[in-house]
N, C-alpha and C positions, 0 to 999 in steps of 0.2 A: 279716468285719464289713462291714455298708453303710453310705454315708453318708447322714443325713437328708434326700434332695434337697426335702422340702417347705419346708425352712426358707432361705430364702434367704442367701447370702452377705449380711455389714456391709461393705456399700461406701458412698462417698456419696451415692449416690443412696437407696440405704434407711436409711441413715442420717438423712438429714435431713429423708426424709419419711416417719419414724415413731418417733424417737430421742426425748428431753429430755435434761435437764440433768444428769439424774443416771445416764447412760447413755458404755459407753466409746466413743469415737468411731474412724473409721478410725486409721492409723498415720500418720502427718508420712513425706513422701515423701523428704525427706531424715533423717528419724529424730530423735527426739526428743531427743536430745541437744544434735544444732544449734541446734536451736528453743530448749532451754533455757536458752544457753548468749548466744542472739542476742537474748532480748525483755529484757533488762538494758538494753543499748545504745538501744533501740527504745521503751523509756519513760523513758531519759534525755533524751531527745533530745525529747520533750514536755514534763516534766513540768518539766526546768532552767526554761522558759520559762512556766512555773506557779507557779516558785521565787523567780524573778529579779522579773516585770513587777508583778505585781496590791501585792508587799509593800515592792520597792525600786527598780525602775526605773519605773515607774507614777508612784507618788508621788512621788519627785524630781523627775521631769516637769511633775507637775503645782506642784510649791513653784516650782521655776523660771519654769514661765510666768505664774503667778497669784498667788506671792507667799502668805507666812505665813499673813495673818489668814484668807483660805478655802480653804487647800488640802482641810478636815477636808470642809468641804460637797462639796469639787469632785469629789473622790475619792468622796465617795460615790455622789454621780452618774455619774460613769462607771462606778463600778464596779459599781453595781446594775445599769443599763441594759444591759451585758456580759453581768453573770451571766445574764438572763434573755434575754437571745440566746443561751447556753450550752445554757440549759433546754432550750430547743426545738430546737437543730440537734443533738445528739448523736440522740436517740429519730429524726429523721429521716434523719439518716444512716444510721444505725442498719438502718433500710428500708431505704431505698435500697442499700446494700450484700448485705442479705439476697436484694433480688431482683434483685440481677447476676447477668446472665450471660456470661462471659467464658471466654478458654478458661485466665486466669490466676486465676481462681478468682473467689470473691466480693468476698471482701478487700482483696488485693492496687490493686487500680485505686486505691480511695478514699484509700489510706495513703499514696499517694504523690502524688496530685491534691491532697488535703486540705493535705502538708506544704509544697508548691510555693505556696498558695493564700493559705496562713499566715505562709509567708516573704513573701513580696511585702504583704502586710498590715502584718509588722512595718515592711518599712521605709516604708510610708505613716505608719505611725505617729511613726517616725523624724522626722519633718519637720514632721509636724502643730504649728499653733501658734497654734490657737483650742481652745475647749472642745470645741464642736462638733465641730472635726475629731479632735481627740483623742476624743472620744467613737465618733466612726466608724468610723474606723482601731483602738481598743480591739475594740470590737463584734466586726471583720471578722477580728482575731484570734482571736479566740473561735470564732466560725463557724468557720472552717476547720480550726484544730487538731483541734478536736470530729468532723469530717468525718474526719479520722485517727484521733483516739483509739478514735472508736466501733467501727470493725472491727477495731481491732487488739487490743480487751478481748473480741472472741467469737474470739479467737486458742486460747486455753485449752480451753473448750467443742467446737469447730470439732474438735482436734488433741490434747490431753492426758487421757490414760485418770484414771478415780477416784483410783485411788493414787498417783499421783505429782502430784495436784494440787496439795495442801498443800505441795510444793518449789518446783514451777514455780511459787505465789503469792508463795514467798519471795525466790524469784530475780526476777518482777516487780515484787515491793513493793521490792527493792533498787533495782532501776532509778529506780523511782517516788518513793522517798524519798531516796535520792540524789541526785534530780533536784530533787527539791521543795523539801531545804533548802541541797544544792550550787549551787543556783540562787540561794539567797541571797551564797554565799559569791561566785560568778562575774559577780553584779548587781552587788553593792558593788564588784568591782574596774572596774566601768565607770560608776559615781558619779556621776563627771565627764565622762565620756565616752557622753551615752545612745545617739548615733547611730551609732558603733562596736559598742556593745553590743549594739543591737536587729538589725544586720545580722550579728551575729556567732552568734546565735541563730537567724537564719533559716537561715544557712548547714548549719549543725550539724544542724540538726533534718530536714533534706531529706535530706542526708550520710546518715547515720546509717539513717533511714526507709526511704528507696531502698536500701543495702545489707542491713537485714532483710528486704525484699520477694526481693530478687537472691536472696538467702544461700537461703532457705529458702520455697521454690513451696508451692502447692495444688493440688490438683486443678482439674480443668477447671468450670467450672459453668453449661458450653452445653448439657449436656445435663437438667437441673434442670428442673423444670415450675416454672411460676413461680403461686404466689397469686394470688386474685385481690384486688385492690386497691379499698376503697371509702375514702371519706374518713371517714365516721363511723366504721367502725372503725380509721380511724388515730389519731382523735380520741379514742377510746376508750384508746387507748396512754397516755394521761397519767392515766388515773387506774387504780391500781393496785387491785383489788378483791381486799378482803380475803376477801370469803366463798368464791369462786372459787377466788384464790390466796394462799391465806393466810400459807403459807413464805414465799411473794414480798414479799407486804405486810411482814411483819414483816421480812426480812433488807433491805429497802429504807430502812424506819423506822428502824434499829437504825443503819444506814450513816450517813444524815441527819442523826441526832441528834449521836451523837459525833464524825463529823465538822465539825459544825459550830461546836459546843465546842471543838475541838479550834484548826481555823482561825481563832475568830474570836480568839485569842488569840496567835498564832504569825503570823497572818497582819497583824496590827497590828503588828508591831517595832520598826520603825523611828519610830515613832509616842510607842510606851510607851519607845526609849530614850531621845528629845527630851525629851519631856514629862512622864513619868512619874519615871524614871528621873534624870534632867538628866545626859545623857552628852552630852559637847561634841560627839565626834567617833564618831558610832555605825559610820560605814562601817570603821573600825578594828577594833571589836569584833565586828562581824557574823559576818566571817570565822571568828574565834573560836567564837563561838555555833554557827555553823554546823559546825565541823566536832568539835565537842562533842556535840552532837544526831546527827549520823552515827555516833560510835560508839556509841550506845548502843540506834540504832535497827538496824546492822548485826549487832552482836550479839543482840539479840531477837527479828529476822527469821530470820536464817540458825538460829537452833535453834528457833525458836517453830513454823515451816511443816513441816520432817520429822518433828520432835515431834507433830504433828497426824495426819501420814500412821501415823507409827508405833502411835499408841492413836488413831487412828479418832474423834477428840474433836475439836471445834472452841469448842464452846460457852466450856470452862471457860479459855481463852485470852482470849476476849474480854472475860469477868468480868475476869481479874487484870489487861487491858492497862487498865479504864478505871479499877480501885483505882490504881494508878500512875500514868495520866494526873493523875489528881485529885490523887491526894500531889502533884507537881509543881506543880500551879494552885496549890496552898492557900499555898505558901509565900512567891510575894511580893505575895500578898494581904496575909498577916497581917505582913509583913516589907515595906517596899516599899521593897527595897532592888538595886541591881544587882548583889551579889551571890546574892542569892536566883533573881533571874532566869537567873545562869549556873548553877546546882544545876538549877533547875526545866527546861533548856533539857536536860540528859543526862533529867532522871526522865521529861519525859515520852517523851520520844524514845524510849526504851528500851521504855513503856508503847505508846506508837501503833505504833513498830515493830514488837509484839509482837500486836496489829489486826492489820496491814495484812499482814502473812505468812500471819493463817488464814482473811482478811474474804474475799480475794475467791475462795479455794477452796469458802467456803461459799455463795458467790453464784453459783458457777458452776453448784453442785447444787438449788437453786429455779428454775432456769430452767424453762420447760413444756415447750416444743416449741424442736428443733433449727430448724424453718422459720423462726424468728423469734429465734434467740439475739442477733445484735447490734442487733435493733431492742429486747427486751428488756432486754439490758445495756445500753442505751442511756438507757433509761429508770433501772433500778439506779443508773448511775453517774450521772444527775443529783444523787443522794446522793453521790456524792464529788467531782464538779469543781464542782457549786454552790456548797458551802460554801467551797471555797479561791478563788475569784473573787466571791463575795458576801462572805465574811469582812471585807476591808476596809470594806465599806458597810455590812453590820452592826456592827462595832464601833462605826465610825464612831456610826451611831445611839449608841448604847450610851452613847459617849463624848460627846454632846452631850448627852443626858438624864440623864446619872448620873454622869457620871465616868470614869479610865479605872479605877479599883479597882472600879468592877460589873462588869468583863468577867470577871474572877475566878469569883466564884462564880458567875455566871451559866454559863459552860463546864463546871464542876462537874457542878451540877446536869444539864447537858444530856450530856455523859459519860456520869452512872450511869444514866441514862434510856434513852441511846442502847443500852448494853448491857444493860439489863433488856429490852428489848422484843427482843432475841433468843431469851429463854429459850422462847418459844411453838414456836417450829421444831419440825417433826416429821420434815425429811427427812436431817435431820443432826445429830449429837447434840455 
């Protein structure tokens, strides 16, 4: 028997100038296992500091410097102005990574630039002690994280075959959601101490970043042709066309909505235990919370994403994760009590958990074109790091116009919405 010589080898070079999203990529040069085993560490080391700032070292910063009666306004101003420094430096980094050429790959450079960039940001923020400069120093963390987070989300796409997508999601979303609410639990133990804390998170996050880079290479990507670059179609990048890509549109939609639901309610805590709730001493209980929400998201992660792989289904996870979320909101809406808040703190955990194990296996399959997967997911994931760094400035909203019992159903609603508008997918069922 002959081999087909017309059909070229999957290397990276033909890979990524003819591949999508729903296509299996070369092999991880150290084998996928490592890979698997190392992007846990690798979106802890982000996402802690996603967990920790925007919901409890943020806003005690800012009660501290500016005192009770505006902390609700000040926060919200930082925290909007951030988010939308988030918006636009992932999709850009995003590029800019896409068209590295290095002989460390594409990736690599920006994960480790970004994390050094980020650290040195938090501790400007450390020290800040005007609005403004808190507002700067907020900003310049956002900016650079996002310069890491964006290449290290077309990690998947880059290096992980169809099948074992829906595991490597669950082992990311561990990372990621262990980060996000162990960040609460690691924020509260520096309370009192914000400028220990925020250097104790740069540390971590370089730590950690640099040693997934070390652990697990890429290929070379000096020998890649590179696009060419205009600005109107970079500008083009922000807006997602539905008619073009319609899987895109909707799995982006579908991200947005409940996550944002989701944030703007979990991402307000410290807030709704003061004032809502009337808990004297909320850094006591966080801890608590937090590690209540881990197990419920650990356990619906770790079986929600093989369960995916296994029956080839993604859709019908994301329906049951936002019935759950919702169970959980509804109850200390119609109860506003804090014990309802610690029930609703496992339900929905369990419920986003159960997200965030098959969301970004399905994201990774609407991708178009491998030439552009982390300027792509760049753009995607503004549907997920916007709402958890806008969350506070939206509730905030919320809670100057209505109160903090509109944040309730208003997540609800945005929940069933966020996962109805997956059901249009055609590239994934």
């Amino acid at each position: 028997m002959t081999s087909d010589t017309s059909v070229p080898p999957v290397t990276t070079n033909t890979f990524v100038g003819t591949a999508a999203g729903n296509d299996d990529p070369p092999a991880p040069i150290r084998g996928l296992r490592r890979l698997m085993v190392w992007i846990i560490p690798a979106n802890l080391g982000i996402y802690l500091i996603w967990g920790a700032l925007p919901g409890i070292l943020l806003p005690q910063q800012i009660t501290v410097l500016f005192g009770e009666q505006d902390k609700v306004a000040n926060l919200t101003i930082a925290a909007t102005i951030g988010a939308f420094a988030a918006m636009i430096a992932q999709p850009i980094a995003g590029q800019i990574s896409d068209r590295t050429r290095s002989r460390f790959g594409r990736r690599a450079p920006w994960i480790v630039i970004g994390s050094l960039a980020g650290g040195l940001s938090l501790v400007g923020l450390a020290f800040a002690n005007s609005l403004v400069g808190v507002v700067i120093a907020w900003t310049l963390v956002q900016i650079s994280y996002n310069f890491a987070q964006g290449p290290l989300t077309a990690i998947m796409p880059d290096r992980v075959p169809l099948k074992r997508r829906g595991t490597f999601a669950a082992l990311s979303g561990i990372g990621l959601m262990v980060g996000a609410l162990g960040g609460q639990i690691v924020g509260s133990l520096f309370f009192n101490s914000l400028t220990v804390g925020y250097v104790f998170f740069a540390v971590f996050s370089l730590v950690v970043l640099s040693l997934f880079v070390l652990f697990n290479p890429d290929y070379s990507s000096t020998r890649l042709e590179r696009e060419p670059f205009t600005y109107v179609q970079f500008l083009k990048t922000f807006w997602v066309n539905p008619v073009a890509h319609p899987d895109f549109f909707w799995a982006f939609t579908g991200r947005l909505l409940l996550y944002t639901g989701y944030f703007a309610v979990t991402g307000f805590q410290l807030f709704l235990l003061t004032d809502y709730f009337h808990v004297d001493h909320p850094e006591r209980l966080i801890p608590l919370l937090g590690l209540l929400s881990l197990v419920g998201i650990i356990i619906s992660t770790v079986v929600s994403g093989p369960l995916s792989d296994r029956f080839g289904r993604r859709k019908p996870f994301v329906f049951a994760s936002a019935a759950v979320v919702s169970l959980g909101f509804l109850l200390p809406w119609i109860w506003p009590d804090v014990n309802a808040w610690i029930i609703m703190t496992v339900l929905s955990g369990f419920g986003f958990g159960m997200f965030q194990a098959v969301d970004t296996a399905l994201m990774s399959e609407v991708l178009p074109s491998a030439k552009s997967f982390a300027k792509d997911l760049g753009v995607v994931n503004i549907a997920a790091t916007l709402p958890q760094t806008l969350a506070p400035g939206l509730a905030g909203a919320i809670v100057l116009a209505f109160g903090y019992a509109a944040l309730f159903p208003i997540a609800i609603v945005l929940g069933i919405l966020g996962a109805l508008a997956v059901w249009p997918i055609k590239a994934t069922r």
